[in-house]
MITI-242765 format. One record per residue (C-alpha): residue in three letters; x, y, z. Coordinates in Angstrom, 1 decimal. Example, Ala and Ser with C-alpha at 12.3 -4.5 7.8 and 13.67 -1.06 7.14 Angstrom:
2
+------+--------+--------+--------+
| rest |     px |     py |     pz |
+------+--------+--------+--------+
|  ALA |   12.3 |   -4.5 |    7.8 |
|  SER |   13.7 |   -1.1 |    7.1 |
+------+--------+--------+--------+
END
This chain:
346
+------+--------+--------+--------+
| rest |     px |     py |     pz |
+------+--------+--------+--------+
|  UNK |    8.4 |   -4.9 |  -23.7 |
|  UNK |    6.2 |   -5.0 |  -20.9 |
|  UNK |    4.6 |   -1.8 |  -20.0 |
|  UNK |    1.4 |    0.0 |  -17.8 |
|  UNK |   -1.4 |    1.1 |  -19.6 |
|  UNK |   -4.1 |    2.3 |  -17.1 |
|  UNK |   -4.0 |    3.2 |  -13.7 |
|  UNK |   -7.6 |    3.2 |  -11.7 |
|  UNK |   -8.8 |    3.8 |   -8.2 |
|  UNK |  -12.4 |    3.6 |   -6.5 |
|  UNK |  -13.2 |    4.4 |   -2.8 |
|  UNK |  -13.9 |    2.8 |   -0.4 |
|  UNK |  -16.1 |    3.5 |    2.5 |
|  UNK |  -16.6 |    7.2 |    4.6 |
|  UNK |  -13.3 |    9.8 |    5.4 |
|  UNK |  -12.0 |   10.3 |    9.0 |
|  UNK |   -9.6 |   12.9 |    9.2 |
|  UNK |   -6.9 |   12.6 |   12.4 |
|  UNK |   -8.9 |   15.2 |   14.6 |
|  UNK |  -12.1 |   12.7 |   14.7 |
|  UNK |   -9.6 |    9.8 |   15.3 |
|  UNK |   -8.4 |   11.4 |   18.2 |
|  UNK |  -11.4 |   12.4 |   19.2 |
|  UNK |  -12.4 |    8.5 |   19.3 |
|  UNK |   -9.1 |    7.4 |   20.6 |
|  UNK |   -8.3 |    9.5 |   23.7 |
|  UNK |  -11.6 |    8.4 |   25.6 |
|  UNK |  -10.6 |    4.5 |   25.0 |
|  UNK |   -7.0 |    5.1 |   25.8 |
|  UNK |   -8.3 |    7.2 |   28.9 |
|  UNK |  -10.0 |    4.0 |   30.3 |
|  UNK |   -7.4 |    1.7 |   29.3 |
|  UNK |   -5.8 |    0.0 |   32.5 |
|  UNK |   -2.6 |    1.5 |   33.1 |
|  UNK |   -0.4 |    3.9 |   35.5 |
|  UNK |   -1.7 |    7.6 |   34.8 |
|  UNK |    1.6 |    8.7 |   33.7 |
|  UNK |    1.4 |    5.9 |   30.9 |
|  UNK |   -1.5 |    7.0 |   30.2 |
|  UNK |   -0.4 |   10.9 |   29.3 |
|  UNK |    2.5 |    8.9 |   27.5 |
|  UNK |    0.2 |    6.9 |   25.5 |
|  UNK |   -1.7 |   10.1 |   24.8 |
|  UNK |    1.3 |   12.2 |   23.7 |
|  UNK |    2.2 |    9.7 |   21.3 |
|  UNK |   -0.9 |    9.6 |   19.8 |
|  UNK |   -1.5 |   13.2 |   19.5 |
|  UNK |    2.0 |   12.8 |   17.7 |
|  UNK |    1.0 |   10.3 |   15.4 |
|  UNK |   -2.4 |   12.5 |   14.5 |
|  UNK |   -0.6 |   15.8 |   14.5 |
|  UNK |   -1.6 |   17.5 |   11.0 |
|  UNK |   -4.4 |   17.5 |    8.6 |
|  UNK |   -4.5 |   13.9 |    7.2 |
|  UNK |   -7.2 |   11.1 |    6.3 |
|  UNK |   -8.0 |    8.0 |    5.1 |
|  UNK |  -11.2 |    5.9 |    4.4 |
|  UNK |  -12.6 |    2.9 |    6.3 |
|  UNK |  -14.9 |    0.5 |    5.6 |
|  UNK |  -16.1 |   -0.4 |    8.5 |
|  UNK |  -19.3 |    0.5 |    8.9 |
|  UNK |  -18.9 |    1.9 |   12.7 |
|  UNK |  -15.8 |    2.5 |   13.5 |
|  UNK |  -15.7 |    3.5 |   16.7 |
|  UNK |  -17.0 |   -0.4 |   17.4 |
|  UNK |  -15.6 |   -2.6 |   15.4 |
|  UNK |  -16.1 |   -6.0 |   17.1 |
|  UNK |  -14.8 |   -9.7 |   16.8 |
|  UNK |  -13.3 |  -11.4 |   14.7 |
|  UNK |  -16.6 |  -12.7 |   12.7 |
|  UNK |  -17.8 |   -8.8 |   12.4 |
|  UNK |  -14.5 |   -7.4 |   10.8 |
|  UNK |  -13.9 |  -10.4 |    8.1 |
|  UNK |  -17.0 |   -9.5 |    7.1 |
|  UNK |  -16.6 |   -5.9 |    7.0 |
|  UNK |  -13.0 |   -6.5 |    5.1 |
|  UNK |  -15.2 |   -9.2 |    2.6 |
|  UNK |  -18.0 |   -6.0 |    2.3 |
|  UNK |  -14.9 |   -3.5 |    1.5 |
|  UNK |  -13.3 |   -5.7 |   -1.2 |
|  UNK |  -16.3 |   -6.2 |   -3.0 |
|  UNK |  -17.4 |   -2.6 |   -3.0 |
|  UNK |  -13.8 |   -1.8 |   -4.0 |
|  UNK |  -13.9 |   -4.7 |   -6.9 |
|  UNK |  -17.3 |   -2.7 |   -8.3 |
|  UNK |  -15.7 |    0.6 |   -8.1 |
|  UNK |  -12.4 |   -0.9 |  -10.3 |
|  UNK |  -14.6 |   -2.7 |  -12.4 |
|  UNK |  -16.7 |   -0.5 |  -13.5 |
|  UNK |  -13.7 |    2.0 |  -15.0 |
|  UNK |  -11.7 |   -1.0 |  -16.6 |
|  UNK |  -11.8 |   -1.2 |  -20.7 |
|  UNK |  -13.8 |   -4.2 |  -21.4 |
|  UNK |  -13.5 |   -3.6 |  -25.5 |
|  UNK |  -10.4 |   -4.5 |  -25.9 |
|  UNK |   -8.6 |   -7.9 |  -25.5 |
|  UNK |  -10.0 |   -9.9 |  -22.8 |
|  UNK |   -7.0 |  -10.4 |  -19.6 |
|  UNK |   -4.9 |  -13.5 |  -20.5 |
|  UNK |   -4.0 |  -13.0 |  -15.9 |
|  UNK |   -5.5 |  -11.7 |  -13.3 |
|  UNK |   -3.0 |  -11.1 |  -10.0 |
|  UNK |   -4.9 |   -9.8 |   -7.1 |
|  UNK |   -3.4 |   -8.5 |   -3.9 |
|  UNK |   -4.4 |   -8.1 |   -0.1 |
|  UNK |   -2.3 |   -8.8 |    2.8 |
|  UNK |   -5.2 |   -7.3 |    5.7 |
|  UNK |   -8.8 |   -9.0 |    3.9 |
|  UNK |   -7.9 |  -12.9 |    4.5 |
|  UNK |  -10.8 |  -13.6 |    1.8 |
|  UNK |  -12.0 |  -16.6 |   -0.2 |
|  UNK |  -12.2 |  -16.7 |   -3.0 |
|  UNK |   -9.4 |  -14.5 |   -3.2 |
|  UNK |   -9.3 |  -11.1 |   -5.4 |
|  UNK |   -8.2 |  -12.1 |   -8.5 |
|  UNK |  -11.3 |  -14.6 |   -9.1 |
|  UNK |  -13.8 |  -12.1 |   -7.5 |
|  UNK |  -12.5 |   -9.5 |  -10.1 |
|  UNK |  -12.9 |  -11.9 |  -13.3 |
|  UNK |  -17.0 |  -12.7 |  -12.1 |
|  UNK |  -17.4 |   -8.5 |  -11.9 |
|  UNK |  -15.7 |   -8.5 |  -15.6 |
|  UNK |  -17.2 |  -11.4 |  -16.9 |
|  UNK |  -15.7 |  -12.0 |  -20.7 |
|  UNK |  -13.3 |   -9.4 |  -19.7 |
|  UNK |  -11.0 |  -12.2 |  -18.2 |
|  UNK |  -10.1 |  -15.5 |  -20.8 |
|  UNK |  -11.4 |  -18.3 |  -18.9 |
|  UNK |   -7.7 |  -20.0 |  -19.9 |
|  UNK |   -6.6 |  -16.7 |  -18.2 |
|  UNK |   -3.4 |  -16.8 |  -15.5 |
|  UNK |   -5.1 |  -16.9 |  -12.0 |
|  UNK |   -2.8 |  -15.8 |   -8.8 |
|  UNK |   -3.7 |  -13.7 |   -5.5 |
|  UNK |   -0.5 |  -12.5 |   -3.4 |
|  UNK |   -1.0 |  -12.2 |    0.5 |
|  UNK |    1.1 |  -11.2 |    3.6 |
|  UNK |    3.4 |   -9.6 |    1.4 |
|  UNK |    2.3 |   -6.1 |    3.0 |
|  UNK |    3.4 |   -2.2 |    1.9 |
|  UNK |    5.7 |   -4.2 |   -0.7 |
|  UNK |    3.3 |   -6.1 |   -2.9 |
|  UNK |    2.5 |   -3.5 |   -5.7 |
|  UNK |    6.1 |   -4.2 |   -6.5 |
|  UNK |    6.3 |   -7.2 |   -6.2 |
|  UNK |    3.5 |   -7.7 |   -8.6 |
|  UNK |    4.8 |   -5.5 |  -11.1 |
|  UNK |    8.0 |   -7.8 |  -10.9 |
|  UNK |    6.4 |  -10.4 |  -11.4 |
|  UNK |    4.1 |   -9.3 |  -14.6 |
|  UNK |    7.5 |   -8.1 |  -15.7 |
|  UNK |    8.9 |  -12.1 |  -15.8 |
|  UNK |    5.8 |  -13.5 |  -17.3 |
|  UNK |    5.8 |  -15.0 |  -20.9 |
|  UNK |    5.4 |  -12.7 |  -24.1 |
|  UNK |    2.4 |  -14.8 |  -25.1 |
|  UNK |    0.5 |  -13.4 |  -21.8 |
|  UNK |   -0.2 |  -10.0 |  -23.3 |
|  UNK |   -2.8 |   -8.6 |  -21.3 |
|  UNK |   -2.4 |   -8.5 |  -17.4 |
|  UNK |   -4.7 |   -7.0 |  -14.7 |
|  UNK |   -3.3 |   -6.0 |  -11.6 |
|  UNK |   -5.8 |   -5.4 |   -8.6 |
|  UNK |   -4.9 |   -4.5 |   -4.9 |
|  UNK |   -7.4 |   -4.0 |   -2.3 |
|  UNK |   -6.3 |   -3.1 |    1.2 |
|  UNK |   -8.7 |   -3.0 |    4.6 |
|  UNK |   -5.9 |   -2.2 |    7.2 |
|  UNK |   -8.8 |   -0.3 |    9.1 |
|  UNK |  -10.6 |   -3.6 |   10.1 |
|  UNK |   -7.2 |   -4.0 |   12.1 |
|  UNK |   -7.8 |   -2.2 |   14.7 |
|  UNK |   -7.4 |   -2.6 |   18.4 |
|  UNK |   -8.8 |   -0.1 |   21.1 |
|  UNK |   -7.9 |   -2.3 |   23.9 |
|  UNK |   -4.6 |   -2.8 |   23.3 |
|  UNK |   -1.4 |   -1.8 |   25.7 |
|  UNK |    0.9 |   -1.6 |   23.4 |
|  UNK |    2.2 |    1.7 |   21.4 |
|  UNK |    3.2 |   -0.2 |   18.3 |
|  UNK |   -0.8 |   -1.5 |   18.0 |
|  UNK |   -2.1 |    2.2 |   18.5 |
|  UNK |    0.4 |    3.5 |   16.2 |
|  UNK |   -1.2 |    0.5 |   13.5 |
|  UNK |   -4.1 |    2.1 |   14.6 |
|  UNK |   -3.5 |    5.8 |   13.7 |
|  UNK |   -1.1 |    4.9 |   10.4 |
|  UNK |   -3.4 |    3.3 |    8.0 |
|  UNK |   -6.4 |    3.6 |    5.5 |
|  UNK |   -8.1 |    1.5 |    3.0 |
|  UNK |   -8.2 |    1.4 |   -0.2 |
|  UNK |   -7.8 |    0.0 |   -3.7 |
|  UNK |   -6.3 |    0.4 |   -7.1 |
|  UNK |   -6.1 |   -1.5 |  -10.5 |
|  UNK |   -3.1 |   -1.8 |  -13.2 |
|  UNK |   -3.7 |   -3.2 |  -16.6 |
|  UNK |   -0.6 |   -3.9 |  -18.3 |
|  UNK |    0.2 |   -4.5 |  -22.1 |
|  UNK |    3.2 |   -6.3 |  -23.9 |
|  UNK |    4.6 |   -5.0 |  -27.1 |
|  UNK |    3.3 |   -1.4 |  -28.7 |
|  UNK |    2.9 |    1.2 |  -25.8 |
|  UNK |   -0.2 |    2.8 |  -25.8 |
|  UNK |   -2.2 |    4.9 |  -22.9 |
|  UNK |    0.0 |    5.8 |  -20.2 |
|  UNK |    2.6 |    3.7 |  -21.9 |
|  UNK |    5.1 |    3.0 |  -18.6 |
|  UNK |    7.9 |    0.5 |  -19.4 |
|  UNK |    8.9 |   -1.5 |  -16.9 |
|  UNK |   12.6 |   -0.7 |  -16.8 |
|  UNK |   14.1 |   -1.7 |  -13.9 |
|  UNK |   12.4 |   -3.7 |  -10.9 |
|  UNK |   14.3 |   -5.2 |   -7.8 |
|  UNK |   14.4 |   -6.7 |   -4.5 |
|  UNK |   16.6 |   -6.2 |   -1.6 |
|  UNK |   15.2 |   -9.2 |    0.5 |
|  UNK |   17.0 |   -8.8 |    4.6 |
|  UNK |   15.1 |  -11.3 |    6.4 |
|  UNK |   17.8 |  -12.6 |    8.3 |
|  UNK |   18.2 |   -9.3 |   10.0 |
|  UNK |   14.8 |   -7.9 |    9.4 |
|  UNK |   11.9 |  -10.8 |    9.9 |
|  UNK |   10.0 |   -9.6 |   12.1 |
|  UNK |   10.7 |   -5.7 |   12.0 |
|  UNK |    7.4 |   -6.0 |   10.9 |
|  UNK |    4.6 |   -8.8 |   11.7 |
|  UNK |    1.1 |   -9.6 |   12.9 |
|  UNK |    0.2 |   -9.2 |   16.2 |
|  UNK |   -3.3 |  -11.1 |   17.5 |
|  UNK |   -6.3 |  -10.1 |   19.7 |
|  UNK |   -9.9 |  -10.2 |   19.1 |
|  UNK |   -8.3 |  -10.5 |   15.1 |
|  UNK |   -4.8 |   -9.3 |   13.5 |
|  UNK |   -3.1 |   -6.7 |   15.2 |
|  UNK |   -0.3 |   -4.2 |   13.6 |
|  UNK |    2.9 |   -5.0 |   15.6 |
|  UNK |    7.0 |   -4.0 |   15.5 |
|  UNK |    9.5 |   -6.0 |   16.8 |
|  UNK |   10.8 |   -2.6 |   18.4 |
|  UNK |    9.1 |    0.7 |   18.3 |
|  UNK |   11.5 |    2.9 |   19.3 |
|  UNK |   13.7 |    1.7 |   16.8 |
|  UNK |   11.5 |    0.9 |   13.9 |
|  UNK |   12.8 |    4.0 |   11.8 |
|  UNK |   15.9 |    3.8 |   12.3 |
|  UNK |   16.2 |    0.4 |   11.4 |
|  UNK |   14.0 |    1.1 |    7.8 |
|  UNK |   16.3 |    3.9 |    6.8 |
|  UNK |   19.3 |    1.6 |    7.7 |
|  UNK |   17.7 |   -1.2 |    5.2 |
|  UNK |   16.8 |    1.6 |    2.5 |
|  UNK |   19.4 |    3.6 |    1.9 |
|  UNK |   21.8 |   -0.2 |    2.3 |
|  UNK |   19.8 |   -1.0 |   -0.9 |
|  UNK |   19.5 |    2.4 |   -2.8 |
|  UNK |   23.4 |    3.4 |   -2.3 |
|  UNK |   24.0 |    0.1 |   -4.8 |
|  UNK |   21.7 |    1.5 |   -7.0 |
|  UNK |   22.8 |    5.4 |   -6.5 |
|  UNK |   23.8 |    5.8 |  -10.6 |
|  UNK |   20.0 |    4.8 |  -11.8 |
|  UNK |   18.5 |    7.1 |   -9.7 |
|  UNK |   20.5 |   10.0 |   -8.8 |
|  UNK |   19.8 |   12.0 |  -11.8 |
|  UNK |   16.1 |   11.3 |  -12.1 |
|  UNK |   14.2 |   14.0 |  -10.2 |
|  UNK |   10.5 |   11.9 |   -9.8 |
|  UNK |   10.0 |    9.2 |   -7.3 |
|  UNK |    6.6 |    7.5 |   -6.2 |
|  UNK |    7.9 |    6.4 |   -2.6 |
|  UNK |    5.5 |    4.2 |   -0.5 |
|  UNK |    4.0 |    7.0 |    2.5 |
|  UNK |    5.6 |    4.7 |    5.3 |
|  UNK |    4.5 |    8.2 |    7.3 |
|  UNK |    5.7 |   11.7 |    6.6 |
|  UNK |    8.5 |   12.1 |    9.2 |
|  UNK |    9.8 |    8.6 |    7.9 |
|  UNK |    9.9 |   10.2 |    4.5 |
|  UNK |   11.9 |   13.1 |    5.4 |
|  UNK |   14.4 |   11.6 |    6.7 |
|  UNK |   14.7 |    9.1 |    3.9 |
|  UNK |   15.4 |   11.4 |    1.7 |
|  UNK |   17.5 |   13.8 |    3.6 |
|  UNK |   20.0 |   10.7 |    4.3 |
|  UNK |   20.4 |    9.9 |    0.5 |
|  UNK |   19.9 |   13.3 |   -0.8 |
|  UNK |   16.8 |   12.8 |   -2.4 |
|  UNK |   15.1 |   16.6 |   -3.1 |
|  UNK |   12.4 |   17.6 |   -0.8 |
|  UNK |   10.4 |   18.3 |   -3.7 |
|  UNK |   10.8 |   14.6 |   -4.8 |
|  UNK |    9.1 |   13.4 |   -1.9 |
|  UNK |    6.0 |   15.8 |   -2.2 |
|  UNK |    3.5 |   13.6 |   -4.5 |
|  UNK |    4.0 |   10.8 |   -1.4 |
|  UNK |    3.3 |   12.9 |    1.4 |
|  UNK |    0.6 |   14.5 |   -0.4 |
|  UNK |   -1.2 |   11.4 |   -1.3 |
|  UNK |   -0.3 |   10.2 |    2.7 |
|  UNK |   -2.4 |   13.4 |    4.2 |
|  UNK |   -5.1 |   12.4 |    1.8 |
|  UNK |   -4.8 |    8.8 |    2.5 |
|  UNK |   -2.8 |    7.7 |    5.0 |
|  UNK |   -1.0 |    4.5 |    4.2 |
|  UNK |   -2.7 |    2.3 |    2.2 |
|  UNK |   -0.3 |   -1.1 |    2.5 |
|  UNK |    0.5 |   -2.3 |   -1.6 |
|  UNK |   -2.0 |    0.2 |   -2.7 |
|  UNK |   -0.2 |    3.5 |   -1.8 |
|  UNK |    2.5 |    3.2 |   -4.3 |
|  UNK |    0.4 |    2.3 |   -7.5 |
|  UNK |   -1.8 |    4.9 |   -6.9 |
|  UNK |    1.4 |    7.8 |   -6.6 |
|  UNK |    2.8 |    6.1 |   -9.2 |
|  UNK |   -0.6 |    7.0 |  -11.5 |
|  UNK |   -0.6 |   10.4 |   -9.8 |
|  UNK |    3.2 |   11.3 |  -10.8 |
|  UNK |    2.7 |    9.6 |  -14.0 |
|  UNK |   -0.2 |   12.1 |  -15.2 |
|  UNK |    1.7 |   15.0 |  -16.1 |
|  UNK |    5.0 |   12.9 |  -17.4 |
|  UNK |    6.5 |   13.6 |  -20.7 |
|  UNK |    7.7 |   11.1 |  -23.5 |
|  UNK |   10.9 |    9.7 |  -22.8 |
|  UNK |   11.0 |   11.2 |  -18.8 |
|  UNK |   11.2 |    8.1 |  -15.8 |
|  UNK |    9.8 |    7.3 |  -12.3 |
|  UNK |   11.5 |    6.0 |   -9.6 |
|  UNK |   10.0 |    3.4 |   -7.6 |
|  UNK |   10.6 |    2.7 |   -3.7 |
|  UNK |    9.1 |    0.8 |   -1.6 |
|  UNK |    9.5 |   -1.2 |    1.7 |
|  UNK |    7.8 |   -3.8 |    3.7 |
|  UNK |    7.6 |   -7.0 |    6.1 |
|  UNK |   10.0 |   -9.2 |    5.3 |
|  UNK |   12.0 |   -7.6 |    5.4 |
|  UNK |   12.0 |   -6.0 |    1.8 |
|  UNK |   13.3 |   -2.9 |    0.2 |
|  UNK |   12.6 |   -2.5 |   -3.4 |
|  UNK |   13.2 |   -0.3 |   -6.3 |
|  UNK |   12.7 |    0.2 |   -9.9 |
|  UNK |   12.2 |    2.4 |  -12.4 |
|  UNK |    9.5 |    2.9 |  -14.9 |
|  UNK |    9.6 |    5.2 |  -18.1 |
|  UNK |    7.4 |    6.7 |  -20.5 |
|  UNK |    7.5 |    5.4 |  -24.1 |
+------+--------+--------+--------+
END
């Protein structure tokens, strides 16, 4: 029986809230080189994007100038690390040392990837036999798809670390035409969490891994959501206008064959896709609004976090959950994917 034990978080660099984004943005979008009536477009859809008291964190270290390429590797290489020492430093090094280590990031293209910068923070912490494996360019999905993937690994790999650190803030473009970049640009924040997971007797949180699965549409879906490119990777929708449509379409395909699991369980940790994406999710498959409230909590706090978000409302829900009580999982990405799963405490 495969099952969480601890759930951590760090941060990871200084809070903008959407009124200073704005503030930055409308000035930039003001001089951009386009028709003024595209310009008051481009303004209104950004004043819609910002509308409401949310953050997130960055870690670039000026964000209002962000530069090439060469400047925001480094400043996603500087964020990891600082999120790696943050993790590190709240992770049980008593116990067993990890027999794997699966890091994540689909926005910090680094090397050495996460998973063998975490086991030189932890030193004897990680088995030097141990499991080594980083996941990339799996996007908003890749929590899951982690926690699937601890949930196939032998019995005789009993201790797993889990550790996703996201710098979707390096991403962004401020010369850019295009409303799908700015919208990249006003949806996302960085961040990082860490899951240790235990095989056999429960103990600390306890979550069993019940139920974890994949709806995978890529040959309608492929490039709903992709990179784009510029001075480095660019956020970027295959159609805008249509975008959430098209992810309700693909979520509530893959929850309505799952409708018996999940119907009757009243707490969810739903990845913060955005807040009026939410909504409507769960207003098409009658999913309570009250349901929904840890994710769009955690997405004013945060903003979208790409693979971290849901790990981190998962350890949120999980705090005040009884013996014997479950948590749905959803979560959707490039691909594309929809996935969901259940966990449940022991």
């Amino acid at each position: 029986m495969r099952f969480i034990q601890s759930i951590h978080t760090a941060p990871m660099g200084p809070t903008w809230s959407n009124a200073e984004m704005l503030q930055v943005f409308e000035p930039l979008v003001e001089r951009l080189p386009l028709r003024d009536e595209t310009i008051s477009e481009l303004l209104d859809f950004l004043r819609f994007q910002l509308i409401g008291e949310r953050s997130r964190q960055t870690c670039l270290p000026e964000f209002r100038s962000p530069g090439g390429f060469a400047e925001r590797a480094a400043a996603a290489e500087a964020g990891v690390e600082r999120g790696l020492l943050g993790l590190a430093e709240q992770i049980d090094r008593d116990g067993e040392p990890f027999d794997a280590v699966i890091g994540i990031t689909s926005t910090a293209g680094i090397m050495p990837g996460i998973s063998y910068r975490m086991a030189h923070h932890l030193g004897p912490g990680v088995r030097p036999d141990a499991l080594m494996v980083d996941i990339a360019h799996a996007g908003c999905t890749a929590g899951f798809q982690a926690l699937r993937l601890v949930s196939t690994l032998s019995e005789s790999i009993r201790r797993v670390l889990l550790v996703s650190v996201e710098t979707p803030t390096t991403l962004v473009s401020f010369d850019s035409l295009k409303r799908d970049v700015w919208q990249g640009n006003c949806t996302f924040g960085d961040g990082c969490v860490a899951v240790t997971l235990g095989q056999g007797e429960t103990s600390g949180l306890g979550l069993v891994l019940e139920l974890l699965e994949t709806r995978q549409w890529s040959g309608e879906g492929l490039d709903l959501i992709r990179w784009g490119y510029g001075s480095y990777y660019q956020f970027a929708l295959r159609d805008e206008k249509r975008f959430d449509a098209d992810v309700r379409e693909y979520v509530a395909g893959t929850l309505r064959e799952r409708e018996a699991d999940w119907k009757s369980e009243p707490r969810w940790a739903i990845h913060p896709a955005g807040i009026a994406l939410l909504v409507r999710l769960s207003r098409k498959l009658g999913i309570p609004g009250n349901a929904i409230a840890p994710s769009t909590a955690h997405y004013r706090r945060f903003s979208n976090m790409s693979s971290v978000s849901l790990l981190q409302i998962l350890g949120e829900v999980a705090a005040d959950l009884e013996p014997g009580a479950a948590i749905n999982l959803l979560s959707m990405g490039a691909g594309f994917s929809v996935c969901y799963g259940r966990v449940r405490r022991a």
